[in-house]
Biopython code that builds the backbone (N, CA, C, O; Angstrom):
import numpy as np
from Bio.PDB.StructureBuilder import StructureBuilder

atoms = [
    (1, "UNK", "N", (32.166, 98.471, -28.113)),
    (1, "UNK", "CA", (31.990, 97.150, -27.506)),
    (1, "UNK", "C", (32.037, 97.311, -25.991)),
    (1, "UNK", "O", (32.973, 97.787, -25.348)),
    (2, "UNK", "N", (31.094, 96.926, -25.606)),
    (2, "UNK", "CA", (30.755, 96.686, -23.941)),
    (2, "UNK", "C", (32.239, 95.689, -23.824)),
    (2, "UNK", "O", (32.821, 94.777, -24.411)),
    (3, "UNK", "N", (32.392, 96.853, -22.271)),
    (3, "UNK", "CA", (33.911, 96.063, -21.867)),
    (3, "UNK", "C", (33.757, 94.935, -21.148)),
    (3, "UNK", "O", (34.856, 94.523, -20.777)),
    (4, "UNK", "N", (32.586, 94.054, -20.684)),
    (4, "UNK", "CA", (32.765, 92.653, -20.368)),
    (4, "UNK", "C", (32.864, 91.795, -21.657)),
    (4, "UNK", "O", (33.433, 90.704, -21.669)),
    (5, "UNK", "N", (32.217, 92.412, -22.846)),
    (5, "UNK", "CA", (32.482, 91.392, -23.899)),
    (5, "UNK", "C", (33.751, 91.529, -24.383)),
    (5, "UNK", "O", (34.437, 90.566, -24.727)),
    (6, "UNK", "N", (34.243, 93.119, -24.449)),
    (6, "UNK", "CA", (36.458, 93.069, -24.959)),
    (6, "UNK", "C", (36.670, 91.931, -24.018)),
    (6, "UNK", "O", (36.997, 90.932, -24.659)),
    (7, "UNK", "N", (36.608, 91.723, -22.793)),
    (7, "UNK", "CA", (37.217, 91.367, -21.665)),
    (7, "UNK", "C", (37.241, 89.942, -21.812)),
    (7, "UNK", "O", (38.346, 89.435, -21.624)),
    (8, "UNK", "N", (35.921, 88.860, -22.217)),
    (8, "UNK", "CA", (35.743, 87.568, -22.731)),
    (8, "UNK", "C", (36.589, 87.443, -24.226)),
    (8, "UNK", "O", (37.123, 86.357, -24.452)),
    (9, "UNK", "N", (36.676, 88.184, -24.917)),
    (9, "UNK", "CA", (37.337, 87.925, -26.161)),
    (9, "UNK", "C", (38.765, 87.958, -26.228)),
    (9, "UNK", "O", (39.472, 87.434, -27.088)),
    (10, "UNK", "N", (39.110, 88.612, -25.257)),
    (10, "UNK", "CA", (40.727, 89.136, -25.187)),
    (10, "UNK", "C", (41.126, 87.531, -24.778)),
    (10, "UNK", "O", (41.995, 86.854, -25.327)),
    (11, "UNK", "N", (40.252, 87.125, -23.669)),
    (11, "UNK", "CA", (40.618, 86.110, -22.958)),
    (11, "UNK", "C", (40.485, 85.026, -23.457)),
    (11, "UNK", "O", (41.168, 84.071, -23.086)),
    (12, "UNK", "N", (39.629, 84.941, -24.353)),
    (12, "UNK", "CA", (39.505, 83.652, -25.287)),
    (12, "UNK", "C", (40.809, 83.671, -26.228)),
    (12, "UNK", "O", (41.132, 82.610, -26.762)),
    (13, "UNK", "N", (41.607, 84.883, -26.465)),
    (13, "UNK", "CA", (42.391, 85.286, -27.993)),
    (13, "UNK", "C", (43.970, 84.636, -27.103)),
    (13, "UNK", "O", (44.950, 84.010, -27.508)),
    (14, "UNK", "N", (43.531, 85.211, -25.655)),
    (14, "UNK", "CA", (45.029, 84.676, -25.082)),
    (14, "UNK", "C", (45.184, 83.121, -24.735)),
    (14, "UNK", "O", (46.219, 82.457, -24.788)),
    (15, "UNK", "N", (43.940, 82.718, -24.379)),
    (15, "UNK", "CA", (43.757, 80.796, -24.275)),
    (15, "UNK", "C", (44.220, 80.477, -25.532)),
    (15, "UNK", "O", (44.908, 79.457, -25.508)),
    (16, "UNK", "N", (44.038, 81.208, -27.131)),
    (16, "UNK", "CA", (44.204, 79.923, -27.979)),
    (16, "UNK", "C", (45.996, 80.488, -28.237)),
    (16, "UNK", "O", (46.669, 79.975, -29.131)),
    (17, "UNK", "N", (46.486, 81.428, -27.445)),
    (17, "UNK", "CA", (47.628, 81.957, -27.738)),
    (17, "UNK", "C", (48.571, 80.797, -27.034)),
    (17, "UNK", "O", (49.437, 80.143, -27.615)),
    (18, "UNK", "N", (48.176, 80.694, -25.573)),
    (18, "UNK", "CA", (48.538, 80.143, -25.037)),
    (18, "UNK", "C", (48.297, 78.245, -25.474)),
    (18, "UNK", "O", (49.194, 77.436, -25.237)),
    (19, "UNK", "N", (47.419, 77.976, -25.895)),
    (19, "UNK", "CA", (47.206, 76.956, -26.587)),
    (19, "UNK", "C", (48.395, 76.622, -27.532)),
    (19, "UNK", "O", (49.104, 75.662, -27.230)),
    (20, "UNK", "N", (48.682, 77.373, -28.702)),
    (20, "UNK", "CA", (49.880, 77.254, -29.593)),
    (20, "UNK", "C", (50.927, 77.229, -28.687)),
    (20, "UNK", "O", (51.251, 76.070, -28.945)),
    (21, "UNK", "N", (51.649, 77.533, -27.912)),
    (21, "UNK", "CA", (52.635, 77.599, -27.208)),
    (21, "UNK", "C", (52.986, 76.440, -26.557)),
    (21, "UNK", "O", (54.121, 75.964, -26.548)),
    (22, "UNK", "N", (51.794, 75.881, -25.889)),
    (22, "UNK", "CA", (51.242, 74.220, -25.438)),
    (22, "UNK", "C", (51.896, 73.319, -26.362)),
    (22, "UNK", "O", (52.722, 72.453, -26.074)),
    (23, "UNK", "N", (51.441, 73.611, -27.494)),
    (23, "UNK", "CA", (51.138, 72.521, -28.621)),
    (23, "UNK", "C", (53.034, 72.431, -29.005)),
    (23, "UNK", "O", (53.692, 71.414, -29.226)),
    (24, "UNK", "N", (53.504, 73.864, -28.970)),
    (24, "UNK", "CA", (54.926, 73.705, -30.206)),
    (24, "UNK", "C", (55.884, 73.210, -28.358)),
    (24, "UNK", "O", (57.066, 73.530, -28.490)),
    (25, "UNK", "N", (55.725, 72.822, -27.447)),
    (25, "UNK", "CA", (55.843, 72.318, -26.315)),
    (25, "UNK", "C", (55.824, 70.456, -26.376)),
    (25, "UNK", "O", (56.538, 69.536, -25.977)),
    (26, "UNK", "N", (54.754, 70.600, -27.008)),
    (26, "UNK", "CA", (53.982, 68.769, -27.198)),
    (26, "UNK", "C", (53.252, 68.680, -25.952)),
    (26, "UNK", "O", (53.065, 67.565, -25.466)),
    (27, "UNK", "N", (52.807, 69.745, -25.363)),
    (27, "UNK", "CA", (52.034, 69.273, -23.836)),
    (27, "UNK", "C", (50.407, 69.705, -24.644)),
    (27, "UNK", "O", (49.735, 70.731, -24.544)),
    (28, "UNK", "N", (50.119, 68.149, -25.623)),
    (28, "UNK", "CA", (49.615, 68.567, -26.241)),
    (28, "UNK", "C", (47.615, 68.654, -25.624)),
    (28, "UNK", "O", (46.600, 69.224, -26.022)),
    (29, "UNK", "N", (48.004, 67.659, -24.423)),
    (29, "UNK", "CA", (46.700, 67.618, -23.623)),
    (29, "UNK", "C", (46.258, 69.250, -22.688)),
    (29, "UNK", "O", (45.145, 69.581, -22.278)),
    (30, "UNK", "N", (47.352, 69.885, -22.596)),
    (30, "UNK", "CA", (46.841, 71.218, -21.815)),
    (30, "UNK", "C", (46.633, 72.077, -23.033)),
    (30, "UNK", "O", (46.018, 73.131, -22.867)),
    (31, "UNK", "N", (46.987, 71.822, -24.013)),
    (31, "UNK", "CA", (46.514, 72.645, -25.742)),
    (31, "UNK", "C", (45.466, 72.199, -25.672)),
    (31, "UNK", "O", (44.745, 73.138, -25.333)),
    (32, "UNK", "N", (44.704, 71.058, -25.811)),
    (32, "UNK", "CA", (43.772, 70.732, -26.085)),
    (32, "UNK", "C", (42.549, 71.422, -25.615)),
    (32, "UNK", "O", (41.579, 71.721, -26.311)),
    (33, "UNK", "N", (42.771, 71.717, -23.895)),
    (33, "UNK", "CA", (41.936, 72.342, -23.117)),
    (33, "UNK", "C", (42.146, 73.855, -23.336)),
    (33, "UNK", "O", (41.097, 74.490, -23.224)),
    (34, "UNK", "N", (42.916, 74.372, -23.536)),
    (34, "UNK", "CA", (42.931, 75.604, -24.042)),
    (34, "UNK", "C", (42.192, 76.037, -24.767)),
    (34, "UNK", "O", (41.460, 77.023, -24.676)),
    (35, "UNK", "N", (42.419, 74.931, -25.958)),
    (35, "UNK", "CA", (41.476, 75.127, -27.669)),
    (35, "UNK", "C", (40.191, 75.118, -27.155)),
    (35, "UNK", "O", (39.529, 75.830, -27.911)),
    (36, "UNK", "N", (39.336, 74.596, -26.076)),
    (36, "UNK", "CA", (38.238, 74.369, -25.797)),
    (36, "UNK", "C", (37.773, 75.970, -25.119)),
    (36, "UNK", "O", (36.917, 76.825, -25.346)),
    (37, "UNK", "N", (38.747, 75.786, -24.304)),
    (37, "UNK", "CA", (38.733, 77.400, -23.613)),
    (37, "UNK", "C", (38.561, 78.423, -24.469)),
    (37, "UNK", "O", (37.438, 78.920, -24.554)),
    (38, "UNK", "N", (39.762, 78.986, -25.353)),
    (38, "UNK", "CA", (39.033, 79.759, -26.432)),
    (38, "UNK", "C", (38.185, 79.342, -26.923)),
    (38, "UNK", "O", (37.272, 80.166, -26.972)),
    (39, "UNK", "N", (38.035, 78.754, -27.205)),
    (39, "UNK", "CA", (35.999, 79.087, -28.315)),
    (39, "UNK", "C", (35.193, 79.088, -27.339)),
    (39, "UNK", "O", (34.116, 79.649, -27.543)),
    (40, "UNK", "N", (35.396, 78.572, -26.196)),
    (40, "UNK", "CA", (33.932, 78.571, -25.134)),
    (40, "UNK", "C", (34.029, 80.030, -24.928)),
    (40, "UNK", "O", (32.985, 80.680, -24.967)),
    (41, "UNK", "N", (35.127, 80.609, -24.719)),
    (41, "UNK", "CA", (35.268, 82.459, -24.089)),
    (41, "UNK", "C", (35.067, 83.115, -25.303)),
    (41, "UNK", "O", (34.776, 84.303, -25.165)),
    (42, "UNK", "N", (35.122, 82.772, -26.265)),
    (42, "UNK", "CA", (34.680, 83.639, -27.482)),
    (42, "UNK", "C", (32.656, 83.377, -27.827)),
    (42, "UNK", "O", (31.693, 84.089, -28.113)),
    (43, "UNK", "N", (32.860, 82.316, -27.635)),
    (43, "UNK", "CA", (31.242, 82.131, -27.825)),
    (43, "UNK", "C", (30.348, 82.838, -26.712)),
    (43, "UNK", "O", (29.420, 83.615, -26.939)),
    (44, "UNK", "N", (30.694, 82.522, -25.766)),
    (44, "UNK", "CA", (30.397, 83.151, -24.612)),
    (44, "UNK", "C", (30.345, 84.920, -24.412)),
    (44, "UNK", "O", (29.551, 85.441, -23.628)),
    (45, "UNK", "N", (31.106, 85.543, -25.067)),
    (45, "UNK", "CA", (31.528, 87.215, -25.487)),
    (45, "UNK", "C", (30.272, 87.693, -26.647)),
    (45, "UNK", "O", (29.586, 88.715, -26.625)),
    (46, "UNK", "N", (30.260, 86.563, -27.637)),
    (46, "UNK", "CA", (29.042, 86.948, -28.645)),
    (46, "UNK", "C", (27.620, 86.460, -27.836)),
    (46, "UNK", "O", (26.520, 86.880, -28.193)),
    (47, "UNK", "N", (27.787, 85.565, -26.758)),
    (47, "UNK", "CA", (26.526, 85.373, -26.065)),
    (47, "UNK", "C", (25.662, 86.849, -25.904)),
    (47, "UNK", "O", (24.697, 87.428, -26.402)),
    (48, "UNK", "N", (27.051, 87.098, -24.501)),
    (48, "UNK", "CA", (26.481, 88.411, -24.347)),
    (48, "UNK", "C", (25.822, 89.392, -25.113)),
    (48, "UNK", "O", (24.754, 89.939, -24.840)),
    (49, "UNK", "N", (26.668, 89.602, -26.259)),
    (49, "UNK", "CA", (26.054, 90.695, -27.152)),
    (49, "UNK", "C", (24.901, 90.578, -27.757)),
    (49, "UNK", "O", (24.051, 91.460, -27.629)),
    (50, "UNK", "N", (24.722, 89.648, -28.391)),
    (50, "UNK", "CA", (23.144, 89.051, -29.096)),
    (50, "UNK", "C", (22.376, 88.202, -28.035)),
    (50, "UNK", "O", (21.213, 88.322, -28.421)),
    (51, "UNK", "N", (22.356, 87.583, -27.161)),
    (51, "UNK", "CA", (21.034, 87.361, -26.069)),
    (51, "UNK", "C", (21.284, 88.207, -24.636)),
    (51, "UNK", "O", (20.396, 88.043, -23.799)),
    (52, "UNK", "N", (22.592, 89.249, -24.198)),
    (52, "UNK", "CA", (22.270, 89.649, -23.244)),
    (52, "UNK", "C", (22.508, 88.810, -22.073)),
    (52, "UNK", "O", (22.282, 89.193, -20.926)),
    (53, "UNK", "N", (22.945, 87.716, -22.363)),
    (53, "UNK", "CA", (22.976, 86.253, -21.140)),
    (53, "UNK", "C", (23.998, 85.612, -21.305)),
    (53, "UNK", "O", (24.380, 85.346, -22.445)),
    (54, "UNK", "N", (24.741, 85.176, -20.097)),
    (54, "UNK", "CA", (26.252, 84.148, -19.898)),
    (54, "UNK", "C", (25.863, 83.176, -19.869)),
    (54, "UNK", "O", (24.826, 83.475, -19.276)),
    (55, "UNK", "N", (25.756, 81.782, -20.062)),
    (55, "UNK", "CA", (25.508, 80.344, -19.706)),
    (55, "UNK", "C", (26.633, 80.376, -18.944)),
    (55, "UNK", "O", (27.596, 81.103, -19.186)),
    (56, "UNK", "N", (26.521, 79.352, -17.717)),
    (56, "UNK", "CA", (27.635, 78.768, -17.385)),
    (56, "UNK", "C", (27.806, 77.375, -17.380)),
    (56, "UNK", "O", (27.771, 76.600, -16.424)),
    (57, "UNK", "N", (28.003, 77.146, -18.629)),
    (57, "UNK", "CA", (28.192, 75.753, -18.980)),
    (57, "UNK", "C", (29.487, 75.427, -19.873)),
    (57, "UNK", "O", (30.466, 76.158, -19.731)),
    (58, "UNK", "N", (29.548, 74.127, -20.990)),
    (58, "UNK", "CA", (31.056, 74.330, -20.900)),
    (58, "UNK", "C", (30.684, 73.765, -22.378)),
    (58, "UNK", "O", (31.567, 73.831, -23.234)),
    (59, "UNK", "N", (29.325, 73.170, -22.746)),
    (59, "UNK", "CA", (29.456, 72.371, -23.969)),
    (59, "UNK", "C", (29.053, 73.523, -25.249)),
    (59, "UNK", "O", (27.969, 74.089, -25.391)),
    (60, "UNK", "N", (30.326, 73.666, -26.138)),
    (60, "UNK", "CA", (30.458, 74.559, -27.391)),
    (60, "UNK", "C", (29.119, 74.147, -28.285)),
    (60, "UNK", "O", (28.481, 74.853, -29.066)),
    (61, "UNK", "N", (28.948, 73.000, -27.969)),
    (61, "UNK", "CA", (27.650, 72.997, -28.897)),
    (61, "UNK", "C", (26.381, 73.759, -28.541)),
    (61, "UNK", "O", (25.701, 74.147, -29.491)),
    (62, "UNK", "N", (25.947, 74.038, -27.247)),
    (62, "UNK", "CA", (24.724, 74.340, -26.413)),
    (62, "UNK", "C", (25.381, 76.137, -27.208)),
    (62, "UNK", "O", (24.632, 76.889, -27.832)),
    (63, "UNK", "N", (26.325, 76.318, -27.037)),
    (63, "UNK", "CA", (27.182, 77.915, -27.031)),
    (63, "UNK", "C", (26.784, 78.021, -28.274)),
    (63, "UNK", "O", (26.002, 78.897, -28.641)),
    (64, "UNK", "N", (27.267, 77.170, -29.012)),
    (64, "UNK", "CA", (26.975, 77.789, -30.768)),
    (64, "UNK", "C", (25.915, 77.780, -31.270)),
    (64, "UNK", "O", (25.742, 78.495, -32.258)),
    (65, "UNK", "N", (25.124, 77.180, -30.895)),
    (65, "UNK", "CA", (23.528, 77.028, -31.037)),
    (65, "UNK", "C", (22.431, 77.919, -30.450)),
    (65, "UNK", "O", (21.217, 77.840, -30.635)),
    (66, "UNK", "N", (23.108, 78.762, -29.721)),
    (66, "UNK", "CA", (22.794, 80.547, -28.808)),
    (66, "UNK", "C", (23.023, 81.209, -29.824)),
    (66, "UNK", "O", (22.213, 82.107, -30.055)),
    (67, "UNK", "N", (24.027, 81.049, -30.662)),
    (67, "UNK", "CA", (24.628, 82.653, -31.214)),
    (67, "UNK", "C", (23.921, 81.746, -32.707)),
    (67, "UNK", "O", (23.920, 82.502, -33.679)),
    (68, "UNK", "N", (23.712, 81.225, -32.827)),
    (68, "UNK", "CA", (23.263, 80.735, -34.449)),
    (68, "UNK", "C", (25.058, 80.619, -35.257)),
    (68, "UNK", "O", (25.492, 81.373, -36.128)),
    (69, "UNK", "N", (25.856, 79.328, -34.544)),
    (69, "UNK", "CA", (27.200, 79.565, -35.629)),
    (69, "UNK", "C", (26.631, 78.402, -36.677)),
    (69, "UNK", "O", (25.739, 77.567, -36.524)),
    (70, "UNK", "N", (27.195, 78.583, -37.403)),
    (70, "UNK", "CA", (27.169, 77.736, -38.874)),
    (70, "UNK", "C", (27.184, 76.432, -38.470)),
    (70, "UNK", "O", (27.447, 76.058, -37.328)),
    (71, "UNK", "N", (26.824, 75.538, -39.668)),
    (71, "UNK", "CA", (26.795, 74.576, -39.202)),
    (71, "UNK", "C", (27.946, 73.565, -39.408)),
    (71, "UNK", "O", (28.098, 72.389, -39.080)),
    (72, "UNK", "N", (28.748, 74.522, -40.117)),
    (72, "UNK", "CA", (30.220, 73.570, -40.539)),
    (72, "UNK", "C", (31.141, 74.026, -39.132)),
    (72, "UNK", "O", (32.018, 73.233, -38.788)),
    (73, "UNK", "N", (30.989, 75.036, -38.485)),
    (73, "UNK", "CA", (31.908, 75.044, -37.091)),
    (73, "UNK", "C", (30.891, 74.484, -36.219)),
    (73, "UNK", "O", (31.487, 73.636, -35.555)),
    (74, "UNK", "N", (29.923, 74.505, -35.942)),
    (74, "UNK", "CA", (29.131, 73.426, -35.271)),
    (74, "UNK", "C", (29.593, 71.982, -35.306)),
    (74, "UNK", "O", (29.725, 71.440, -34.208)),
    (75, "UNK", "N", (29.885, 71.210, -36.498)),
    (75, "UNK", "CA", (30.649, 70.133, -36.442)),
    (75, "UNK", "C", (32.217, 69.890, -35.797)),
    (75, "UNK", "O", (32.634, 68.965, -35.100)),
    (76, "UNK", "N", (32.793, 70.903, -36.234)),
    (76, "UNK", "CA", (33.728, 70.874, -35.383)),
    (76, "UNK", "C", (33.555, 71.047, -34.025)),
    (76, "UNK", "O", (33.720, 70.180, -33.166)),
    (77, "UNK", "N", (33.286, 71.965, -33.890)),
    (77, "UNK", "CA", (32.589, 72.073, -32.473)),
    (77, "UNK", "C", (32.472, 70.593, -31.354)),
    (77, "UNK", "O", (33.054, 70.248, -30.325)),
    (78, "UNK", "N", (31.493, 70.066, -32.138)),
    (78, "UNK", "CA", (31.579, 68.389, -31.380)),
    (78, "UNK", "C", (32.686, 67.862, -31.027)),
    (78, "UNK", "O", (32.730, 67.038, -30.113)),
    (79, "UNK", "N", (33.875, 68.300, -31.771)),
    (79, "UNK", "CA", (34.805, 66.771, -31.158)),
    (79, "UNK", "C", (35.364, 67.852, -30.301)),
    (79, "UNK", "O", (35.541, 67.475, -29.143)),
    (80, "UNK", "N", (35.678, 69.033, -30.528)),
    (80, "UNK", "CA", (36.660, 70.201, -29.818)),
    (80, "UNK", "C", (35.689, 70.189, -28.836)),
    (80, "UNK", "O", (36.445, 69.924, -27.902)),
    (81, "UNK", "N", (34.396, 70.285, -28.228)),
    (81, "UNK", "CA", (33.937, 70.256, -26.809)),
    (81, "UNK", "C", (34.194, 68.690, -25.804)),
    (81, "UNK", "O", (33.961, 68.897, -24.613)),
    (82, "UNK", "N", (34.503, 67.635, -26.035)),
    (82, "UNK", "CA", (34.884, 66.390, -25.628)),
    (82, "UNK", "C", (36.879, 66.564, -25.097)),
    (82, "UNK", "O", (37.464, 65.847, -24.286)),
    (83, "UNK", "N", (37.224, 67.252, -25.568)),
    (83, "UNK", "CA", (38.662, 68.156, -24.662)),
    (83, "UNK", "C", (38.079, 68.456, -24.024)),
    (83, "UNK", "O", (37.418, 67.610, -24.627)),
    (84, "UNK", "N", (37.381, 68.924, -23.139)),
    (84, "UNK", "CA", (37.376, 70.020, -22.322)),
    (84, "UNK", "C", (37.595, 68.715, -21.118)),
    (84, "UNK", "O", (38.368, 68.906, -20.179)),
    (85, "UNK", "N", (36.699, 67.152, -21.284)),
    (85, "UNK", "CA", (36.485, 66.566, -20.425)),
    (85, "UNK", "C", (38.381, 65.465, -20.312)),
    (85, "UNK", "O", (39.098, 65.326, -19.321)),
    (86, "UNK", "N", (38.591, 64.921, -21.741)),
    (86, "UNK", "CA", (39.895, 63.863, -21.769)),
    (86, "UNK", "C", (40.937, 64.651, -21.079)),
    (86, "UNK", "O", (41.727, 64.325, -20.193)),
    (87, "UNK", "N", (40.694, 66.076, -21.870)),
    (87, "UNK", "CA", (41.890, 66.771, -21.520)),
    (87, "UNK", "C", (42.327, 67.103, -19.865)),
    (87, "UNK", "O", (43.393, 67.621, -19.531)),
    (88, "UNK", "N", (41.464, 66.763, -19.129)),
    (88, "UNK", "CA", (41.312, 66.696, -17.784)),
    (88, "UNK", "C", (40.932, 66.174, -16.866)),
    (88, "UNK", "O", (40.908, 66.632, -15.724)),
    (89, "UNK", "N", (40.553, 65.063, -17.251)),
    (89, "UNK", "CA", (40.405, 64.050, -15.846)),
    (89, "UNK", "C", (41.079, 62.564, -16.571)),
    (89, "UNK", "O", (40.878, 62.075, -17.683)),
    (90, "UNK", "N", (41.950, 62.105, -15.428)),
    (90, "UNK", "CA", (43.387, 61.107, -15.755)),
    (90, "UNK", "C", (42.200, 59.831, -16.035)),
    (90, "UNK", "O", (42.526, 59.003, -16.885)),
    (91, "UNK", "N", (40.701, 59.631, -15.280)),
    (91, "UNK", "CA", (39.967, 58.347, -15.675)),
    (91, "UNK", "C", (39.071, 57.992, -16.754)),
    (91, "UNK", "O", (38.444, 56.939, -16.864)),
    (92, "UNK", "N", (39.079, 59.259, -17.756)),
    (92, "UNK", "CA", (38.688, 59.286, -18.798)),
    (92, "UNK", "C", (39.313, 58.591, -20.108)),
    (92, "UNK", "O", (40.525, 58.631, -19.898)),
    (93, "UNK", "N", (39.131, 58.063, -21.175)),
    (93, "UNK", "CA", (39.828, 57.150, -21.943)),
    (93, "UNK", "C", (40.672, 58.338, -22.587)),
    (93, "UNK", "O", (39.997, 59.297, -22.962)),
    (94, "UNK", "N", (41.940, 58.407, -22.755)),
    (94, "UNK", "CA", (43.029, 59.251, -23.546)),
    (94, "UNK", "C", (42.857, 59.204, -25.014)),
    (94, "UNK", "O", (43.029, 58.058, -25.430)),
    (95, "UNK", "N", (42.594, 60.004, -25.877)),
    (95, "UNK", "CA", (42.670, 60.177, -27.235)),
    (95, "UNK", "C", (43.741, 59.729, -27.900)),
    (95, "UNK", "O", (44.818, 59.847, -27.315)),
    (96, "UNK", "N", (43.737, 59.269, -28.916)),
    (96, "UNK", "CA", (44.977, 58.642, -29.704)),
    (96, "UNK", "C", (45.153, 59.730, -31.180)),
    (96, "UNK", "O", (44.192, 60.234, -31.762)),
    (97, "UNK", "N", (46.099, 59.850, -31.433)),
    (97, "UNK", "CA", (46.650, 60.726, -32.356)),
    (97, "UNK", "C", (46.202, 62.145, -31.614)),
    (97, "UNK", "O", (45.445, 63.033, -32.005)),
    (98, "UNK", "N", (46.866, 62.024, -30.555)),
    (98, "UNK", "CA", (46.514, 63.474, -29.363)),
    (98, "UNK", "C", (47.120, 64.679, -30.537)),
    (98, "UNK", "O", (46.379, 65.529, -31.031)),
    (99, "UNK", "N", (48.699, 64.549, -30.877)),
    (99, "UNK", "CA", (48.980, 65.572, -31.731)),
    (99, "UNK", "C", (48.347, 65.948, -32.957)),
    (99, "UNK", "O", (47.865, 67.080, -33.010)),
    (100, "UNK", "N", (48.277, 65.304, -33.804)),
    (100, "UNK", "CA", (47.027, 65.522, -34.842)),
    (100, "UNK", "C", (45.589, 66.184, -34.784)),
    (100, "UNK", "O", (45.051, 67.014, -35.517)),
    (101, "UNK", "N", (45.114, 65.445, -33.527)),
    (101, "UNK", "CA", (43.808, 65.800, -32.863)),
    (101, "UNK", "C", (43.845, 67.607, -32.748)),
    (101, "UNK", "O", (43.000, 68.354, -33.242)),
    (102, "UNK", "N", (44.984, 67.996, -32.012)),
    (102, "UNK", "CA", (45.260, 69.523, -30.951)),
    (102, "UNK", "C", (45.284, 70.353, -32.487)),
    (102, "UNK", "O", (44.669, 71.375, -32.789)),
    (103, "UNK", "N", (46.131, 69.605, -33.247)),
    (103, "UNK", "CA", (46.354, 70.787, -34.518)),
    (103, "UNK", "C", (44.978, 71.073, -35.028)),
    (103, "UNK", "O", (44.810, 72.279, -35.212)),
    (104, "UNK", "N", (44.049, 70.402, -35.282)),
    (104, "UNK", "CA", (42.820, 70.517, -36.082)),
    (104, "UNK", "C", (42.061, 71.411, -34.513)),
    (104, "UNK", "O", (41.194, 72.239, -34.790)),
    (105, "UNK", "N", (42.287, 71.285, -33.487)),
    (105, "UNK", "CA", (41.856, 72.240, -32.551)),
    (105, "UNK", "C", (42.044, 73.502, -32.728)),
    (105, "UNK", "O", (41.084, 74.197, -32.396)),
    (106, "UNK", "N", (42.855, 73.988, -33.096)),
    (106, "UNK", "CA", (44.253, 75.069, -32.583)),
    (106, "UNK", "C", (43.520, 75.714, -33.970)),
    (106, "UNK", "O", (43.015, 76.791, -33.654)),
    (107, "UNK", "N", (43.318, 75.440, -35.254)),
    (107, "UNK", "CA", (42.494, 75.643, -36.051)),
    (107, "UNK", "C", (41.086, 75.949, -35.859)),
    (107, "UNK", "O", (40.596, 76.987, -36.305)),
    (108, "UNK", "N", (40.409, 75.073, -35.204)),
    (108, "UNK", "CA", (38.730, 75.236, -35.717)),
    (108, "UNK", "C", (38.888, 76.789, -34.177)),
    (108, "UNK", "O", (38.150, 77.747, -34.407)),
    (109, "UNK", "N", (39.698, 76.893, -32.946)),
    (109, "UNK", "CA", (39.668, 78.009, -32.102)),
    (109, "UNK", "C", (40.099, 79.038, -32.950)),
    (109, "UNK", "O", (39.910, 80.145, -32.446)),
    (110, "UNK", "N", (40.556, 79.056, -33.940)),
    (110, "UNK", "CA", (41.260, 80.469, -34.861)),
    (110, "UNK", "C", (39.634, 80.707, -35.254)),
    (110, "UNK", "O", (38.891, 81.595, -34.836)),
    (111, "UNK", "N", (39.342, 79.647, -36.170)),
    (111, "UNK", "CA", (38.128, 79.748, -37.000)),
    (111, "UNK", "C", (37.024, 80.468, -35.657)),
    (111, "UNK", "O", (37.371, 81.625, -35.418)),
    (112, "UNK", "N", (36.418, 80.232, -35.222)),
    (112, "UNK", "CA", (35.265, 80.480, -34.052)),
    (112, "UNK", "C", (35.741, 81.721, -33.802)),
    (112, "UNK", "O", (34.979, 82.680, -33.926)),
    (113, "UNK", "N", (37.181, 81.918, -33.381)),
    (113, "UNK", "CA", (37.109, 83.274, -32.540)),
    (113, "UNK", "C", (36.896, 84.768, -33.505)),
    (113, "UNK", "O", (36.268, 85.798, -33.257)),
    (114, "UNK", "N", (37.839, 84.292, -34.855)),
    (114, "UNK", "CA", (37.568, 85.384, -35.977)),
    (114, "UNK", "C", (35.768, 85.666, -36.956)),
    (114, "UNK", "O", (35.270, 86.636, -37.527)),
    (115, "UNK", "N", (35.276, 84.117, -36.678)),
    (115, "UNK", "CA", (33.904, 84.183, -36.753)),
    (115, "UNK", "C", (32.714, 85.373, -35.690)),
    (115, "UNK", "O", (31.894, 86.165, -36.154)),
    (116, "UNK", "N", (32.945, 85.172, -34.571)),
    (116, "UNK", "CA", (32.610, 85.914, -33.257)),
    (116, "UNK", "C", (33.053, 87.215, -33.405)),
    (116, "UNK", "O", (32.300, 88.182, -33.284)),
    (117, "UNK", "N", (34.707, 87.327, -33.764)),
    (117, "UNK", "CA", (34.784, 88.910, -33.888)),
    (117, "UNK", "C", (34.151, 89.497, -34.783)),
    (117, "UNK", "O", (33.686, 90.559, -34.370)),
    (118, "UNK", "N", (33.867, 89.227, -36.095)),
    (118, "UNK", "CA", (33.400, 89.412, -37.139)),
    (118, "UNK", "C", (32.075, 90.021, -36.774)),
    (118, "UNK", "O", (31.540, 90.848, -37.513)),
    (119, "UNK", "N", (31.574, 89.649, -35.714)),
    (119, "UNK", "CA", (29.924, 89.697, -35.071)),
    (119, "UNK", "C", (29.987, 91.091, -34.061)),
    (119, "UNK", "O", (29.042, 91.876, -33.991)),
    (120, "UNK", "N", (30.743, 91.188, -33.610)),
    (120, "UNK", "CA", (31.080, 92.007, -32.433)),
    (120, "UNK", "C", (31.137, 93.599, -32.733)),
    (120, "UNK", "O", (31.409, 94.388, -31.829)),
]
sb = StructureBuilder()
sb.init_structure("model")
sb.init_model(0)
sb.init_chain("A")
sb.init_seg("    ")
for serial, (resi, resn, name, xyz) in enumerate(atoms, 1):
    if name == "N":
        sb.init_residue(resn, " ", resi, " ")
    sb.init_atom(name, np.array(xyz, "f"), 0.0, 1.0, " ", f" {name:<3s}", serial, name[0])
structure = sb.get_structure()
């Protein structure tokens, strides 16, 4: 494995690490962005390898739709790319059942990143 792609994956593996740590915290809005973070740095690692090209963009859907992911993490995908934006700007409308929400995150980033390695 080309060491810019170890280098995106490691970093995606430590966002959703750091994500859980967030979450058993309850700072469950900087989990949230985490969870987004890993899968964007994992999608982004299989970019490289199968098109050769980084996007620098942020929406998991545009990402998973590069690498051909399934279409059942593709759905997830949708609500886990909309963190990237609540989870960080205070004028955006706040999610309700934030904790509930992060756990099903913290999940579909396990799912994506072991999907991607699987590829690698």
């Amino acid at each position: 494995m080309k060491e810019i792609i170890k280098n995106w994956i490691e970093k995606a593996e430590s966002d959703l690490d750091a994500a859980k740590y967030n979450f058993k915290g309850k700072r469950y809005d900087i989990s949230a962005f985490l969870c987004q973070q890993a899968a964007e740095k994992a999608l982004k690692a299989l970019s490289l390898k199968k098109i050769k090209k980084l996007r620098k963009i942020h929406d998991l859907i545009e990402l998973g739709k590069d690498v051909n992911i399934s279409e059942d993490l593709l759905e997830k995908l949708k609500e886990l790319t909309l963190a990237y934006i609540y989870s960080r700007y205070p004028d955006v409308k706040q999610e309700l059942n934030l904790k509930e929400k992060v756990s099903k995150f913290i999940k579909t980033s396990e799912e994506v990143i072991q999907w991607v390695k699987k590829l690698l």
